[in-house]
C-alpha positions as CSV (number, residue, x, y, z in Angstrom):
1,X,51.5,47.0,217.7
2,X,48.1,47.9,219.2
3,X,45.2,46.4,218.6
4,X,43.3,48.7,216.1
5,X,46.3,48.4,214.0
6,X,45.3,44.2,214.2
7,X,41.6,44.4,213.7
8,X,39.3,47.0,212.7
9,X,38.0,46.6,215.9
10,X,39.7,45.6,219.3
11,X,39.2,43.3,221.4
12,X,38.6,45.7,223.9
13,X,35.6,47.1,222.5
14,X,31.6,46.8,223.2
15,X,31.5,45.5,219.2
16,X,33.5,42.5,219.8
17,X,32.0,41.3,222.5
18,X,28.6,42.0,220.8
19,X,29.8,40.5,217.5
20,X,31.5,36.9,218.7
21,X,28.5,36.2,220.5
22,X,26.6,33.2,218.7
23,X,23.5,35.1,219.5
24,X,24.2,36.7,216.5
25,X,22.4,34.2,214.4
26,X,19.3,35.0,216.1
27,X,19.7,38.5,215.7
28,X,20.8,38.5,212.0
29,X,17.7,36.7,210.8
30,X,15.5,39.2,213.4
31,X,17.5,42.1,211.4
32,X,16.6,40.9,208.5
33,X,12.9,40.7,209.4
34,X,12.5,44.0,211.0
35,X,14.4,45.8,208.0
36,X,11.8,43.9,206.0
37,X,9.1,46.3,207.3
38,X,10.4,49.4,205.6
39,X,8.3,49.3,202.1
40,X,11.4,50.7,200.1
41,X,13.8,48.9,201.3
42,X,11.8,45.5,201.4
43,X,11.5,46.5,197.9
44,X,14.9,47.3,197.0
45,X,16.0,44.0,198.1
46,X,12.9,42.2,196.2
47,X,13.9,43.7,192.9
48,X,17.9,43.5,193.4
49,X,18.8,40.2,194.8
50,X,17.6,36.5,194.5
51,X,16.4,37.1,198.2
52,X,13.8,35.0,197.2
53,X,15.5,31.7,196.4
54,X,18.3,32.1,198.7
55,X,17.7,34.1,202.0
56,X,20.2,32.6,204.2
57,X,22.7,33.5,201.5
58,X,22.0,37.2,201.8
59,X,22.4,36.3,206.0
60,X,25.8,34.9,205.1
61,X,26.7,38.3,202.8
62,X,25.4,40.3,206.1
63,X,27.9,38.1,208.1
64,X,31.1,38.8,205.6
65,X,30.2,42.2,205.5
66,X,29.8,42.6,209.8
67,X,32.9,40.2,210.1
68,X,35.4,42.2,207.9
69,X,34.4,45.9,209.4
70,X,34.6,43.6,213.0
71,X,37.8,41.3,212.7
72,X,39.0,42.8,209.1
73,X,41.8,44.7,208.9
74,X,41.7,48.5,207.7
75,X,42.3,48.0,204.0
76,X,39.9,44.8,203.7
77,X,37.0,47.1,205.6
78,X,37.6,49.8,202.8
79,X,37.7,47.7,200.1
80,X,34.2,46.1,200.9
81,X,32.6,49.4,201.9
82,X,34.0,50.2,198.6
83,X,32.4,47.4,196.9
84,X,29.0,48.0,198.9
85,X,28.9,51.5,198.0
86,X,29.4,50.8,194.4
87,X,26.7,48.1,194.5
88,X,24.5,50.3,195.7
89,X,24.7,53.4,194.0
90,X,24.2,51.4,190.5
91,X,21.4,49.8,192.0
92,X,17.3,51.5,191.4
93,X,14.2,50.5,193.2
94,X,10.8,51.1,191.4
95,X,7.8,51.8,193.8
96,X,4.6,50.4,192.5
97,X,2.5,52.5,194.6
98,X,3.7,55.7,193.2
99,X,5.7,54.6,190.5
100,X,8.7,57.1,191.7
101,X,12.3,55.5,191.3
102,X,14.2,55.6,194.4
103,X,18.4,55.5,194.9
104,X,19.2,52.2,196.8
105,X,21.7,54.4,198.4
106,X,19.2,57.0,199.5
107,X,20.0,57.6,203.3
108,X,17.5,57.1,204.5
109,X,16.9,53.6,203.4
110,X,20.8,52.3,204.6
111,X,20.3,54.3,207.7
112,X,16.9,51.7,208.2
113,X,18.8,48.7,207.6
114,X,21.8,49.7,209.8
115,X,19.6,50.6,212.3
116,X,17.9,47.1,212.5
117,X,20.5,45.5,212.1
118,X,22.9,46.9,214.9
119,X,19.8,47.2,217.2
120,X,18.7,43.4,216.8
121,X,22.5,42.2,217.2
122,X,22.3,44.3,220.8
123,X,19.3,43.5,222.0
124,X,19.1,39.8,221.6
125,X,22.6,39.6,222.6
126,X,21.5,41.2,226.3
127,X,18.2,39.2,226.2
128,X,19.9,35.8,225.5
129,X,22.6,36.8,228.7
130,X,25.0,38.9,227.4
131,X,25.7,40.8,230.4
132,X,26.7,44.8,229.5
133,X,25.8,47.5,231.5
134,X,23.6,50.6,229.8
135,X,26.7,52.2,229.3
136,X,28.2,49.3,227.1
137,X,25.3,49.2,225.3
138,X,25.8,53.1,224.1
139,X,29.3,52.4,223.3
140,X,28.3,49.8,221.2
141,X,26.2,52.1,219.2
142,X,28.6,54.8,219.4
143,X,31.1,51.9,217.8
144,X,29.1,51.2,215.1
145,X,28.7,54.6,213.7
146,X,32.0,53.4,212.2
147,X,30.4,50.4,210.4
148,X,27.6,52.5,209.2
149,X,30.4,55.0,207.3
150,X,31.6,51.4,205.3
151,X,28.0,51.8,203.3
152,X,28.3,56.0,202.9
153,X,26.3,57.1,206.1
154,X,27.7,60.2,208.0
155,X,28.6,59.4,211.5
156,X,27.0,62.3,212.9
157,X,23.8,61.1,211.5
158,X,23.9,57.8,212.6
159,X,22.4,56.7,216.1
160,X,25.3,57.0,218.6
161,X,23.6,55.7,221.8
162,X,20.5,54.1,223.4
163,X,17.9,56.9,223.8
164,X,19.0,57.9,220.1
165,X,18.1,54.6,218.7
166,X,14.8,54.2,220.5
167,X,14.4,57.9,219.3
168,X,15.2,57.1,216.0
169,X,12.6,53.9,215.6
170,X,9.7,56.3,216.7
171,X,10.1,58.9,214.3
172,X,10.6,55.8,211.6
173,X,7.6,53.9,212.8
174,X,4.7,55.8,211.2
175,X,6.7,55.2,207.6
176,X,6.3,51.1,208.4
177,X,4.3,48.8,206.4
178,X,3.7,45.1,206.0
179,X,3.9,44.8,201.9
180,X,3.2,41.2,200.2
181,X,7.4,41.5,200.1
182,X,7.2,41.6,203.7
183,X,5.4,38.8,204.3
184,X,6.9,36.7,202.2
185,X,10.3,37.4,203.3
186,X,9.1,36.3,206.5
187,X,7.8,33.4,205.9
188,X,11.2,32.3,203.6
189,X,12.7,33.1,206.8
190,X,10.7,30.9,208.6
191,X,11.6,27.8,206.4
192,X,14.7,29.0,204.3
193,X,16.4,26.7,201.5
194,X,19.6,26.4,202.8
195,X,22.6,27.3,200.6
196,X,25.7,24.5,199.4
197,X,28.1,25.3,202.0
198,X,25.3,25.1,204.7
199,X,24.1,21.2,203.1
200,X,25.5,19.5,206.2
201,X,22.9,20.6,208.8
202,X,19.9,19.5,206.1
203,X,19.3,16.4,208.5
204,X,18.3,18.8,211.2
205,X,16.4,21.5,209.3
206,X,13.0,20.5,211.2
207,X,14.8,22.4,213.7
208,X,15.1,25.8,212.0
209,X,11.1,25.8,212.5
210,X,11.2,26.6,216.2
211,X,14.8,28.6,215.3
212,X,13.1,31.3,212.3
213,X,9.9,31.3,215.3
214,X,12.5,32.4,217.9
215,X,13.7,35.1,215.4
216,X,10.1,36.2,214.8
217,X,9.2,36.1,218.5
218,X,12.5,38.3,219.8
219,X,11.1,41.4,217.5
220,X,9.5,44.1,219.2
221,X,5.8,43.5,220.0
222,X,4.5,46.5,218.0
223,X,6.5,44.3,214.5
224,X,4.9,40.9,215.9
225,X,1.6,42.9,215.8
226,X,2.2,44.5,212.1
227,X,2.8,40.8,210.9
228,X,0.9,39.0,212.8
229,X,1.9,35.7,211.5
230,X,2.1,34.1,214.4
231,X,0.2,33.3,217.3
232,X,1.4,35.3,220.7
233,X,3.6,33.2,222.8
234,X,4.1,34.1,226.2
235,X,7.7,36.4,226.3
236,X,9.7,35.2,229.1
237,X,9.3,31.3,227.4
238,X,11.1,33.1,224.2
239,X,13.9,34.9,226.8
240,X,14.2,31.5,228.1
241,X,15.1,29.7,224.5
242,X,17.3,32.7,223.6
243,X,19.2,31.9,227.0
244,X,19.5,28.3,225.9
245,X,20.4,29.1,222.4
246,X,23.1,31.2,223.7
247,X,24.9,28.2,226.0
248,X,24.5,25.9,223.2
249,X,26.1,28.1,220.4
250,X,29.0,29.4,222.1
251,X,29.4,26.2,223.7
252,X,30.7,24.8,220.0
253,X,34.2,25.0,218.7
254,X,35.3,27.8,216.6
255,X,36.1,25.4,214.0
256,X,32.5,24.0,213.6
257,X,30.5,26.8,214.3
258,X,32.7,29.0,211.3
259,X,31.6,25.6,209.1
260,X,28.5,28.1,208.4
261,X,30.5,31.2,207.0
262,X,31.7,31.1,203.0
263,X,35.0,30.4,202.4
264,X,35.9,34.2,202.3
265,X,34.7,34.8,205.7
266,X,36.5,31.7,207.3
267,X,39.8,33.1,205.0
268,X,39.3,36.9,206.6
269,X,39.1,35.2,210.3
270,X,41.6,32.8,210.0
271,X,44.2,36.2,209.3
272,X,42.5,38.1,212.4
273,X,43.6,35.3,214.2
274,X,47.3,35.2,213.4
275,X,47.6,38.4,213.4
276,X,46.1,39.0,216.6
277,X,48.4,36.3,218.1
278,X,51.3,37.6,216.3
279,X,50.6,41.2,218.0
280,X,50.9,38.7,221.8
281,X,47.3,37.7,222.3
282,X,46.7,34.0,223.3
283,X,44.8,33.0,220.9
284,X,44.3,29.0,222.6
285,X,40.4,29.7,222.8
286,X,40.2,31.3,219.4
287,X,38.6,35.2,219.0
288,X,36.0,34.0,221.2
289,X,38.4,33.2,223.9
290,X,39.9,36.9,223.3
291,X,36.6,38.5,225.5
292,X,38.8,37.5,228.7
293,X,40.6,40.7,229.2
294,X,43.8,37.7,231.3
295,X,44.4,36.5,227.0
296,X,45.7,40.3,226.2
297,X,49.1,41.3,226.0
298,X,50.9,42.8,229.2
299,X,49.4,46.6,229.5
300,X,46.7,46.6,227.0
């Protein structure tokens, strides 16, 4: 059995070595921020979800969602695209500046949120030490076209490489705007209630202050200027603290560090990993372990 018939994406690919990064925490929240800066979509969520009361939660969601079309097999990727789409194309957003109704599933807004979602997950991977070379990077993009079909974008449409996303963020930047939404979502960002399954690291929240900054400070410097929440710090100090929060994170055991996900997410990795180990991969250092090409199978 090969590999894409275990997981929807191999362990050979750019994806999973983005994806099993704990940087991804980092860049999640940094997604969420940047997609925040799209007045429609920063909408749509405002008026669809409970955003407001729980913004970790829709984090979490985000992590099911990446972690099925990742580690998921084929069927349980279709189903939740399935679900995703069907969400969406129920779901209305009202603009109070025009007053014109817009489809949640209008392309161009998922094609916003994939694209800072998939950008932030790459480049704060790289920036915290993930070491891929420039073509790595365009794979991973070209990868993710495939995750981007799950919510009813066409792959040709999608960003496939480097140059295409930075091409794609300057056409989109003049279409940008920092909306009372915005700003708030930020700032619940900054200082978020943290969800049931999450209760056990209440004792050290006073340390998700300098975390949500670290978020906010690993944006581009053209969406720390928009904001302009807070104060400049000087850049290599924030590459420095993404290194740092790199070794720290990946330095935990699978079995804590999946203590964060809900229980369907620990369920859908704990059948990645038998399967994967059932198809001859040595899974002794869990699907992290699985980014040393020696824990493969013979001839993979």
């Amino acid at each position: 059995m090969v590999a894409m018939d275990l997981t929807v994406q191999s362990p050979q690919s750019v994806t999973w070595q983005v994806h099993i990064d704990r940087s991804m925490w980092i860049g999640g929240v940094r997604g969420l921020m940047l997609q925040a800066l799209h007045p429609i979509a920063m909408r749509g969520v405002w008026q669809n979800s409970t955003f407001q009361e729980d913004p970790i939660g829709r984090l979490q969601r985000t992590a099911d969602f990446v972690g099925v079309v990742t580690w998921g097999t084929a069927e349980e990727a279709d189903r939740i695209g399935r679900k995703v789409r069907g969400i969406h194309k129920a779901l209305r957003i009202k603009d109070p500046d025009t007053g014109r109704v817009h489809h949640v599933d209008d392309p161009e807004l998922l094609l916003w949120v994939h694209c800072a979602e998939v950008s932030s997950y790459l480049e704060v991977a790289r920036r915290a030490g993930l070491r891929l070379t420039d073509g790595q990077a365009d794979r991973y993009f070209a990868e993710q076209r495939r995750s981007a079909a799950y919510v009813g974008l066409h792959e040709e449409d999608v960003p496939g490489s480097v140059a295409e996303m930075e091409a794609y963020f300057a056409e989109a930047r003049p279409r940008l705007k920092v909306t009372p939404e915005a700003r708030s979502a930020v700032r619940f960002l900054l200082w978020p209630k943290l969800p049931r399954e999450m209760r056990f690291l209440r004792p050290g929240k006073p340390a998700y202050v300098p975390f949500g900054a670290l978020c906010y400070y690993s944006m581009p410097r053209w969406a720390r200027r928009m904001y302009g929440i807070l104060p400049e710090v000087p850049q290599p100090v924030v590459t420095a603290a993404l290194r740092s929060f790199r070794l720290t994170m990946n330095s935990l055991p699978e079995v804590v560090h999946d203590l964060s996900f809900q229980q369907a997410t620990k369920d859908m990795l704990e059948g990645a990993r038998h399967r994967l180990a059932e198809g001859g991969y040595d899974m002794s250092k869990g699907l992290y372990g699985l980014r040393d090409p020696r824990r493969w199978p013979a001839g993979v």
